[in-house]
VOGU-3710 file (C-alpha; in Angstrom, 3 decimals, decimal comma):
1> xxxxxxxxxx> 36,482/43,475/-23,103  32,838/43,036/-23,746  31,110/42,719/-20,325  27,330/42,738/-21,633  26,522/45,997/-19,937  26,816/45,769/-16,228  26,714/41,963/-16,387  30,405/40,113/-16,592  30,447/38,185/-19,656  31,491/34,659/-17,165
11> xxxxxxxxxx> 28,071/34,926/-15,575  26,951/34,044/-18,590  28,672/30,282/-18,344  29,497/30,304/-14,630  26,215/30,247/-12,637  25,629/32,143/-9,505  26,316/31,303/-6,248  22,717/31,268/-5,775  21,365/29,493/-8,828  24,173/26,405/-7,489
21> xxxxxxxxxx> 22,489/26,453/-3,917  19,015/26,197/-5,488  20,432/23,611/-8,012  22,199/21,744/-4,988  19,042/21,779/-2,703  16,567/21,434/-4,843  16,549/20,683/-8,545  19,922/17,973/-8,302  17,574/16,359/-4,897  14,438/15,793/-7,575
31> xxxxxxxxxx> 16,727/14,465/-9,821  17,619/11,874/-7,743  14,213/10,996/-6,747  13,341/10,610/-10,500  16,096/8,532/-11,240  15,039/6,094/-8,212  11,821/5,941/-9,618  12,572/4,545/-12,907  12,542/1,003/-11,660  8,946/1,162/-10,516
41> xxxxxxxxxx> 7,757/1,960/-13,686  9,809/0,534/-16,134  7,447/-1,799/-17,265  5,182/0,720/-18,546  7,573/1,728/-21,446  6,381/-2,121/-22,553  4,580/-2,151/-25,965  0,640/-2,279/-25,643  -0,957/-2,180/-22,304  -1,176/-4,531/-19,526
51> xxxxxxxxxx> -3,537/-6,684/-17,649  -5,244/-5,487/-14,721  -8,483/-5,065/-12,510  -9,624/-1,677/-13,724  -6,598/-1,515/-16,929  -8,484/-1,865/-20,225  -11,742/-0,227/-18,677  -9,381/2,750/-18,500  -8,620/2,410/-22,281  -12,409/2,252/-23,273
61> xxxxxxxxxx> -13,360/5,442/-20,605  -10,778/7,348/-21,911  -11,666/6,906/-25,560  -15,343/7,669/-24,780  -14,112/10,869/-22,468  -12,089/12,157/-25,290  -14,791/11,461/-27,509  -17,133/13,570/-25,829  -15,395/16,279/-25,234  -14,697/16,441/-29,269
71> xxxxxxxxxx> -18,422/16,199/-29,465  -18,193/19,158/-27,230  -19,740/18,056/-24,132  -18,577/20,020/-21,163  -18,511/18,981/-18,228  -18,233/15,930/-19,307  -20,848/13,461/-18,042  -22,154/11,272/-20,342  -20,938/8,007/-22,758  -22,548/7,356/-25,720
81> xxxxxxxxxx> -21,291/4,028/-26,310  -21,220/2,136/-22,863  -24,317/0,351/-21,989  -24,497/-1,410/-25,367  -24,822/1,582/-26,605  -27,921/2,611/-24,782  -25,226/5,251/-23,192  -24,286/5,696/-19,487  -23,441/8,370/-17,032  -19,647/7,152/-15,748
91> xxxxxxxxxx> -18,099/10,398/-15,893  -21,188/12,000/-13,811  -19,872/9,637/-10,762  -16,502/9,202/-11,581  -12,857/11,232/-11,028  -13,024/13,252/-13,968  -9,589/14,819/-13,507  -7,758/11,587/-14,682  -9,431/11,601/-18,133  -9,302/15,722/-18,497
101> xxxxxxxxxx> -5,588/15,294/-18,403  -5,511/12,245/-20,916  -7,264/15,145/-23,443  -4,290/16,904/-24,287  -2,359/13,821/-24,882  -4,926/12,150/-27,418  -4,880/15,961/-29,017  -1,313/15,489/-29,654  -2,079/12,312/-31,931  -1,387/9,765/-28,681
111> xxxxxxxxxx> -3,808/6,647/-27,954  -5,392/5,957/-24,506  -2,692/3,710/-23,995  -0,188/6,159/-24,325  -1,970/8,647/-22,129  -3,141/6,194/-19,147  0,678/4,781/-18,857  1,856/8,075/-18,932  -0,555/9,540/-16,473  0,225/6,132/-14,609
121> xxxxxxxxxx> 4,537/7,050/-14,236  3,891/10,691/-14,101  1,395/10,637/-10,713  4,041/7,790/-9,592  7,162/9,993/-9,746  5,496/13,288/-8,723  4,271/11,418/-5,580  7,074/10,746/-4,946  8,861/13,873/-5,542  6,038/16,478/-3,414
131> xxxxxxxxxx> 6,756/13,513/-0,401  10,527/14,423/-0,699  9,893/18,063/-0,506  7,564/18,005/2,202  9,654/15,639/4,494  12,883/18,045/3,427  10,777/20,393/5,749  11,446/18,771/8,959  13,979/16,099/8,248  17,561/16,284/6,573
141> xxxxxxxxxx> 18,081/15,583/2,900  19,332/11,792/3,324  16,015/10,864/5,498  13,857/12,658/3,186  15,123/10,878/0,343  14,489/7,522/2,535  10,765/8,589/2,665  9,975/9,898/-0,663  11,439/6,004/-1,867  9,204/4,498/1,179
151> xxxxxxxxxx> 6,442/6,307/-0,083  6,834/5,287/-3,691  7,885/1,572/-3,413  4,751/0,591/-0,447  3,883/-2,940/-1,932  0,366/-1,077/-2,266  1,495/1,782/-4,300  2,711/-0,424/-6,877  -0,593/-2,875/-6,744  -2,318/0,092/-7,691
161> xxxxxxxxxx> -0,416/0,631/-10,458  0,236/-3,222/-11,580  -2,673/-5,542/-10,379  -5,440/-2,431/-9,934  -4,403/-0,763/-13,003  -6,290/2,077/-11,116  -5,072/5,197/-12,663  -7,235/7,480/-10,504  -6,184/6,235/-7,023  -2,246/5,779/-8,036
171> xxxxxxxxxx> -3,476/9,953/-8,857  -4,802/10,532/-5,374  -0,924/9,800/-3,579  -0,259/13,033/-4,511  -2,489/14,489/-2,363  -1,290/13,134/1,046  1,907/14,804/1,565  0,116/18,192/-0,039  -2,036/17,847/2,686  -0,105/17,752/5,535
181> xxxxxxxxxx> 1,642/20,870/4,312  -1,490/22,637/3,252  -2,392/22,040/6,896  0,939/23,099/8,823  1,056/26,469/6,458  -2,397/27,803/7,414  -1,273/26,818/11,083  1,668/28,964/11,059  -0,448/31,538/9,020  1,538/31,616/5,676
191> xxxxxxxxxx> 0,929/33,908/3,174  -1,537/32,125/0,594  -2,031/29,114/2,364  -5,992/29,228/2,760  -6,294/29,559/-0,984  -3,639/27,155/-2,370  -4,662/24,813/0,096  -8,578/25,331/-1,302  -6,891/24,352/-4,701  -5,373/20,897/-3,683
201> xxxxxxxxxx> -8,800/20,353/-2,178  -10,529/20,813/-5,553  -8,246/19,133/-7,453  -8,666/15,913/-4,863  -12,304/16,196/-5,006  -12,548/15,460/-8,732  -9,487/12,923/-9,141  -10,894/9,864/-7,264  -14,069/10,109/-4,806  -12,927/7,100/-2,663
211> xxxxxxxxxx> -9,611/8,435/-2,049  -11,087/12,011/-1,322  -13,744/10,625/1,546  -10,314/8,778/3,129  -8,284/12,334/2,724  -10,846/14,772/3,523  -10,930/13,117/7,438  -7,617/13,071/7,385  -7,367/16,756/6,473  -9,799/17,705/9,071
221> xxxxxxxxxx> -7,743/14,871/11,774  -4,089/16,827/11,434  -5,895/20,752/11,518  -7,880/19,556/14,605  -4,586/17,628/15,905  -2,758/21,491/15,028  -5,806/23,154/17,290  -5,072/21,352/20,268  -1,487/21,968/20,108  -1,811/25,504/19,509
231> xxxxxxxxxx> -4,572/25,490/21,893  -6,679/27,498/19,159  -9,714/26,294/16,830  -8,099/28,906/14,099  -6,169/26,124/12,476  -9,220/24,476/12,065  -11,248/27,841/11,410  -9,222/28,350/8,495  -8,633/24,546/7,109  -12,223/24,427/7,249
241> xxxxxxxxxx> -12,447/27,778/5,193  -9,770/26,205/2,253  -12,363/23,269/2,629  -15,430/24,402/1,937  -13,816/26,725/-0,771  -12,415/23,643/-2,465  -15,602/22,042/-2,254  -17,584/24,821/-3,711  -15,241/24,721/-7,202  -15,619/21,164/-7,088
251> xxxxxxxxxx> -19,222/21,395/-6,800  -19,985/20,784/-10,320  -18,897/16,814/-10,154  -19,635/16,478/-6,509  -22,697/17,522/-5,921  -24,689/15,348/-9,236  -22,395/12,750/-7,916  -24,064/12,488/-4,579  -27,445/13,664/-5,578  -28,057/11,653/-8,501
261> xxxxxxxxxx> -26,559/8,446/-7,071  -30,348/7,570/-5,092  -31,783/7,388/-8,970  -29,467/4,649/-9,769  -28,033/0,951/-8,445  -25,109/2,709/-6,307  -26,744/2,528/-3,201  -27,303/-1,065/-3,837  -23,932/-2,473/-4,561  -20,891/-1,214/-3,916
271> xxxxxxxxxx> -22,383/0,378/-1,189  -23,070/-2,657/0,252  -19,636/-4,727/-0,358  -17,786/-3,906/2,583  -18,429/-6,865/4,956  -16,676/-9,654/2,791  -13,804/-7,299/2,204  -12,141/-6,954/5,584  -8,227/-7,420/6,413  -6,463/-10,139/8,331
281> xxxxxxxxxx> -3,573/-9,125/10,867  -1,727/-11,903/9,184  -2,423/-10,805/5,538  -0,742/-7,454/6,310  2,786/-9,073/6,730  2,073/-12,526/4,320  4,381/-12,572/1,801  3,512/-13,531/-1,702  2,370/-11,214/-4,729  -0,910/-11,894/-7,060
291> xxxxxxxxxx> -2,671/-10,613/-9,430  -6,701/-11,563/-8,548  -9,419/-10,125/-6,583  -10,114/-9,296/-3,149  -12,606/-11,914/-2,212  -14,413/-12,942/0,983  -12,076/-14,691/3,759  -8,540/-14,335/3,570  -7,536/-16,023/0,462  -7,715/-12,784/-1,593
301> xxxxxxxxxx> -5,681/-13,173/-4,674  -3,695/-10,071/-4,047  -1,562/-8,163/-1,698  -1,807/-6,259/1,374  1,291/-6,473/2,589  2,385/-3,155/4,328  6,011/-3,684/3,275  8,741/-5,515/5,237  11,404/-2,764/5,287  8,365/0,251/5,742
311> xxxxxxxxxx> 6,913/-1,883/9,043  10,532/-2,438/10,015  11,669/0,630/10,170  8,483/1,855/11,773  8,763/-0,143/14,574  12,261/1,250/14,874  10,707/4,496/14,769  8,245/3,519/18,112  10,803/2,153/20,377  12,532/5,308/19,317
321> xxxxxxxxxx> 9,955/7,657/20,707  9,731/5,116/23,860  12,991/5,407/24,525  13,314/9,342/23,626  10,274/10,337/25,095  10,542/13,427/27,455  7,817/14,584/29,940  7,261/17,706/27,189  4,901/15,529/25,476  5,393/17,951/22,259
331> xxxxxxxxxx> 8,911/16,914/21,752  8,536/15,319/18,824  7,088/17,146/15,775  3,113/16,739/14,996  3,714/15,102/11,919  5,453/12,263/13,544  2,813/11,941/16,208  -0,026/12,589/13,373  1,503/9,841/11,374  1,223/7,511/14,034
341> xxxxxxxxxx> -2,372/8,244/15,035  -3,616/8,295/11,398  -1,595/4,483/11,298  -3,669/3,119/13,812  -6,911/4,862/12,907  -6,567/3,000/9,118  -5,618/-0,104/11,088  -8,754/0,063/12,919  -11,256/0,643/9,358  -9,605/-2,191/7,851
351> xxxxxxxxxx> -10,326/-4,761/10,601  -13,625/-6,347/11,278  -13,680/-4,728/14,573  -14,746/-1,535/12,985  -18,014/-2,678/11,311  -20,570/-1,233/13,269  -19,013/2,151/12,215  -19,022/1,063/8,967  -22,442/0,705/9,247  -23,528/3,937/10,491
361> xxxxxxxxxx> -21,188/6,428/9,041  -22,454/8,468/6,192  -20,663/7,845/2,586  -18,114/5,506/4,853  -19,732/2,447/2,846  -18,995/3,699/-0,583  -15,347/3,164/-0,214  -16,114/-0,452/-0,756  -13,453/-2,220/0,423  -11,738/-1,668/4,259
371> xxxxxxxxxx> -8,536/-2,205/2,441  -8,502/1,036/1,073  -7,233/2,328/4,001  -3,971/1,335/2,529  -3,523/4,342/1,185  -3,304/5,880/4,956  -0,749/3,364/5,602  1,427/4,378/2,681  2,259/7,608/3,821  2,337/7,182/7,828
381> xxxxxxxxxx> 4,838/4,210/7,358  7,054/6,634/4,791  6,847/9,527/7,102  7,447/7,470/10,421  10,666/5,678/8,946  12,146/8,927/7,438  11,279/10,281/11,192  12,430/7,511/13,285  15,913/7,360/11,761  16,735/10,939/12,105
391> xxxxxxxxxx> 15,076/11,036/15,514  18,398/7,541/15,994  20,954/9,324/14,238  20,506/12,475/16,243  20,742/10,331/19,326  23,985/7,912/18,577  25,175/11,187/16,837  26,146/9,806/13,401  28,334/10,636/11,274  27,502/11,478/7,491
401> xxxxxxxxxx> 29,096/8,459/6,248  26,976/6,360/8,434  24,104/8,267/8,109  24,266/7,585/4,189  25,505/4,010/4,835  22,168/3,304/6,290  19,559/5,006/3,707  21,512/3,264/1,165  21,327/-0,169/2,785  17,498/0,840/3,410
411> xxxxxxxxxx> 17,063/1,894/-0,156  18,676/-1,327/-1,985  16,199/-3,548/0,572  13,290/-1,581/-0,538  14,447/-2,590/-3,832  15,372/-5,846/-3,871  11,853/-6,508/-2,145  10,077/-4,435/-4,696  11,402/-5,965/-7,898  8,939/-8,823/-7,841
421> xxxxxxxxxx> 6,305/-6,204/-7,369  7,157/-3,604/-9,986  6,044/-6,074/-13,350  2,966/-6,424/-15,111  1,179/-9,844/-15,179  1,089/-10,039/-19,026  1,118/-7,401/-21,862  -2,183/-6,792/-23,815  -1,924/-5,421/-26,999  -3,786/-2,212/-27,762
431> xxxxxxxxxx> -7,560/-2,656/-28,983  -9,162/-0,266/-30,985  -12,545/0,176/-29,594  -14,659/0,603/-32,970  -18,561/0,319/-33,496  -21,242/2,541/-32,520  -21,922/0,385/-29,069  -19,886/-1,397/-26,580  -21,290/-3,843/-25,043  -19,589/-3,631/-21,099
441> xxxxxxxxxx> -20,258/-0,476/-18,487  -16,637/-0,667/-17,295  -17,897/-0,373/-14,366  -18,246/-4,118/-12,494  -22,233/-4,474/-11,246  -23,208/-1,633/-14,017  -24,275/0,116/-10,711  -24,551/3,516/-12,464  -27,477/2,595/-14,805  -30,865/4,368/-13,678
451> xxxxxxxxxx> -33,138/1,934/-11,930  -35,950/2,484/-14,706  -34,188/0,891/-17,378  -35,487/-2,190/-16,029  -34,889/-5,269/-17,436  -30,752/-4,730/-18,685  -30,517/-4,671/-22,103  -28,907/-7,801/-23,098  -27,580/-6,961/-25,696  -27,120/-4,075/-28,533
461> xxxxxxxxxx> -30,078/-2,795/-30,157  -30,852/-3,671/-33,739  -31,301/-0,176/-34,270  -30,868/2,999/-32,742  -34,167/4,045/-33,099  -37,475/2,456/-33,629  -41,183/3,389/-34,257  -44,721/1,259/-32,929  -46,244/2,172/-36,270  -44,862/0,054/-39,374
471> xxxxxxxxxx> -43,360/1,580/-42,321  -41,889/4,596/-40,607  -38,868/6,015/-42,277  -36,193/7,017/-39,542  -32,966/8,206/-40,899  -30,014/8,833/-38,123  -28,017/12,419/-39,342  -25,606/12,875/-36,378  -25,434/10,953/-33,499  -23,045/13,202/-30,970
481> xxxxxxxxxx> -22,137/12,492/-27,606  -24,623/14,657/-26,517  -26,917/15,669/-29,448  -28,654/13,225/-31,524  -30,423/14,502/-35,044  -32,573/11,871/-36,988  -35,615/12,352/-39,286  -38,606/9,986/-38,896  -41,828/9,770/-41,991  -44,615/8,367/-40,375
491> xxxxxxxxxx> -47,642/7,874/-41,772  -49,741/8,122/-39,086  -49,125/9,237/-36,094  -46,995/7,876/-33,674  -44,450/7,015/-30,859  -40,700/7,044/-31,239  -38,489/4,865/-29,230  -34,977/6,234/-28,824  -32,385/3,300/-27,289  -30,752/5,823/-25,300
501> xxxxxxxxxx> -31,244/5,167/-21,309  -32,521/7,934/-19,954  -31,134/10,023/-17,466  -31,798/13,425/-15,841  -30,904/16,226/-18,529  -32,236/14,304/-21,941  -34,328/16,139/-23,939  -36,298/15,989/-27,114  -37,540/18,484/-30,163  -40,145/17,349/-32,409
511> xxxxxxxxxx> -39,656/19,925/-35,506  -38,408/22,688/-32,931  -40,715/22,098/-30,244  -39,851/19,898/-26,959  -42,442/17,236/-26,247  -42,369/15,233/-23,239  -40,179/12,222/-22,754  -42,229/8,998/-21,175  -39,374/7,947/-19,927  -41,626/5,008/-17,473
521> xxxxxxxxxx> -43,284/3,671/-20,434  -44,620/0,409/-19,498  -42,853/-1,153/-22,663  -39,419/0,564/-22,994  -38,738/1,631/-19,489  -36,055/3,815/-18,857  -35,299/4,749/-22,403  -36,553/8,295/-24,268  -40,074/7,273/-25,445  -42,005/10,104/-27,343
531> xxxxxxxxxx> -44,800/10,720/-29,841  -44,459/12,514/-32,897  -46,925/13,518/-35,792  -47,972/12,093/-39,102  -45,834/13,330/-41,682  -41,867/14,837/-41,869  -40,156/14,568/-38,792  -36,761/16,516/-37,700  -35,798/15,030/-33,755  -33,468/16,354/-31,852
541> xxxxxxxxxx> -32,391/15,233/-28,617  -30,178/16,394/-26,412  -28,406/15,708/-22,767  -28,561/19,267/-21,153  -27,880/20,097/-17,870  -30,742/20,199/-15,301  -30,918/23,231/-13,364  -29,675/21,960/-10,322  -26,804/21,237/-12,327  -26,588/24,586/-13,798
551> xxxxxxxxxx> -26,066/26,308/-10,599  -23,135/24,184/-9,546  -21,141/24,454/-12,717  -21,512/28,226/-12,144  -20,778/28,222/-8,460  -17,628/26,083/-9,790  -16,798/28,355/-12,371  -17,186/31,634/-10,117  -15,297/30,162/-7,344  -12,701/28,891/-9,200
561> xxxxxxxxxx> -12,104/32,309/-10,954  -12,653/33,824/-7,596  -10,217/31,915/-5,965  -7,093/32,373/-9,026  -8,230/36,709/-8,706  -7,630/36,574/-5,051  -4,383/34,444/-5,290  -3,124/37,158/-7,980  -4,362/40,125/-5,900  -2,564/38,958/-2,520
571> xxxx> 0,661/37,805/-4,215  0,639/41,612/-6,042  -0,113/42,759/-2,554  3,269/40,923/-1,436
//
């Protein structure tokens, strides 16, 4: 009888005992969680795309991103058709990750469509899925379960997804539960940790800046939290280190992004949005679901409702703990008690009480709207349920059957509360953004525009470049993301005004040799002004990186390398 060598031929069709108890606990568990996320995002297997706040700006940022990179821009920083063409720097200010993933997608012959729904279920479900694992940690399978549907269904998860259209920040809920477990590892000193924990750090840094100023203080809350409890500042010694390591590889978007942001409108609007953008109590348990704006007062035309069965269960969880409580004040684990702390901390941002700290901490204003702290919510009110209900059934002692009987009641509430949620307002077919210009930023008070080009453009240029002495011959060659070519007769000599808007990084060769860009020209402000000679002309101009932005993309690169080299060596180490 053939036996394959030493191997019996049955363990060929008979799996291990092993391979069924990793099957049982942890692939058939993820299945699960998959499958109960299908209704959230069944919508997006609609034809065509879907209105939303931030939906077809996606589309166009995506299409200029991929663009771009073609061109062979990298980093990417810069779009050539936003601005009416004049160009803009979105991708210099904004959560690069989300479009660097939609590259591969649009390789493989896919629209932006395609990619941005499929970016939209696949953050959705693997939210979802890391929230399971990481509650599986502490809490038995059904309760975990519980959470990772809590944490998936929040009537704010799926605004992001269906009235925000906000690809980016539906991205960043897969950073919250990573967190928490980055953060208990390098507590109990876990092989790794400090470096995989720098990696979830980079990769939050560059998927949605907002998000990442909410996460990175709650990062540094649950290490200090871990210090006090241990009694030790190590946990915080060494989250710090996996901080500032994560920081230095995402240095190449981060620091432009905060440096460059004074030469611009930033600082000017959004920055200054957050008074008129506060929560009600009330608004957090008013029912109804919309599709509009946050607007000033408390007729916003969309939801913050923390969820019904999430706040329910939550306040099961508290009279739980009061009625548990022991005089060991650590008898309940620290994510419980973190959860509950963070809760009330987001409470406390989104409320009009907190202004004056809105008004004096640093970067605290860019995250716009108060409301944001939503995202805190999310997770706290997932973990606290999932919590409170084991801390019950450990307590009255249940029974499996009951135990079940209960996240399944849970589960089909969350459901039946969610289904008006989980729609899109109305399908919008695809457009197919053509031209050489585009008339729109994307971006809603085109706050990313440098303050020289001064007045807006109004409209697209009636050509893309233009001389001050008549009967000059310009002829556009290529005209690349990053790398325009154009020849220009003039018969005397002259200036040259390029309708791109200047911005730190463009420069221009005159037959091979750089002249200086008058980029404050009294008549064309803000754009690339330049003389040239009498005669042939071969211009090229380009959007390089500045030295400051040099050093970052190699302290980004070297890290990151750095980082991967170290991760190899230790796990070879064992």
């Amino acid at each position: 009888m053939w036996t394959g060598g030493s191997v019996p031929w049955y363990s060929v069709v008979m799996p291990s005992k092993k391979f069924k108890s990793i099957f049982l606990k942890l692939f058939l568990p993820i299945l699960l969680v998959i499958a109960l996320a299908i209704p959230g995002i069944k919508d997006l297997t609609l034809p065509g795309y879907f209105s939303s706040h931030d939906g077809v700006g996606h589309l166009i940022r995506m299409d200029e991103f991929y663009q771009a990179f073609q061109d062979g821009q990298f980093p990417v920083r810069w779009s050539k058709r936003l601005y009416s063409g004049y160009g803009y720097p979105f991708f210099n200010f904004n959560y690069p990750s989300v479009y660097y993933f939609g590259v591969p997608i649009m390789m493989a012959g896919f629209s932006a469509t395609t990619a941005m729904k499929a970016e939209l279920a696949f953050t959705f479900i693997l939210s979802g899925i890391i929230m399971f694992v990481y509650l599986r940690r502490h809490v038995p399978f059904p309760f975990a379960l519980l959470g990772s549907v809590l944490y998936m269904y929040a009537p704010y998860r799926l605004l992001n997804i269906y009235v925000k259209g906000s690809v980016a920040e539906s991205a960043a809920f897969i950073f919250t539960p990573l967190i928490l477990w980055g953060v208990e590892a390098i507590t109990q000193k876990k092989k790794y940790t400090i470096l995989l924990t720098s990696l979830v750090i980079f990769a939050l840094g560059i998927s949605h800046n907002i998000s990442a100023l909410i996460l990175f203080a709650f990062f540094f809350g649950y290490s200090f939290l871990q210090s006090i409890y241990k009694k030790s500042l190590w946990p915080t010694i060494h989250a710090s280190i996996s901080f500032v390591l994560g920081l230095m590889m995402a240095s190449f978007f981060l620091v432009p992004a905060l440096t460059e942001k004074s030469i611009t409108f930033l600082d000017q609007t959004i920055a200054r949005d957050y008074p008129d953008h506060f929560v009600y109590a009330v608004q957090l348990i008013q029912s109804g679901w919309g599709f509009g704006g946050s607007v000033k007062g408390h007729n916003d035309g969309l939801s913050f409702n923390l969820g019904w069965v999430h706040l329910g269960l939550t306040i099961v969880a508290g009279i739980t703990v009061f009625i548990l409580k022991k005089k060991n004040k650590h008898s309940f684990p620290l994510p419980f008690l973190f959860s509950w702390i963070a809760l009330f901390a987001a409470l406390f941002f989104m409320f009009p009480i907190s202004k004056p700290l809105w008004d004096r901490i640093p970067l605290l204003p860019f995250v716009q709207f108060p409301w944001r702290f939503l995202m805190i919510t999310v997770s706290s009110l997932s973990i606290l349920s999932s919590f409170g209900l084991y801390y019950i059934s450990k307590k009255m002692n249940w029974k499996p059957f009951v135990t079940w009987l209960v996240v399944i009641i849970s589960i089909v509430f969350v459901f039946a509360i969610a289904k008006d949620e989980w729609h899109v307002n109305q399908v919008v077919f695809e457009e197919k953004f053509t031209g050489d210009a585009i008339e729109g930023t994307t971006t809603w008070a085109d706050e990313q525009a440098t303050q020289w080009l001064v007045p807006k453009p109004q409209g697209l240029p009636v050509q893309k470049v233009e001389s001050r002495a008549p009967k000059t011959k310009i002829h556009v060659t290529s005209w690349k993301t990053q790398e325009h070519q154009y020849s220009a007769y003039a018969p005397q000599a002259t200036t040259l005004v390029e309708h791109t808007m200047y911005y730190p990084g463009w420069r221009v060769w005159v037959n091979g040799t750089e002249v200086d860009v008058n980029y404050k020209d009294t008549t064309n402000s803000g754009m690339l002004v330049f003389p040239i000679p009498k005669g042939q002309n071969l211009i090229v101009s380009k959007m390089t990186e500045t030295p400051q932005r040099m050093a970052v993309d190699v302290l980004s690169a070297a890290t990151f390398l750095g980082v991967l080299l170290a991760l190899f060596w230790q796990m070879r180490k064992g």
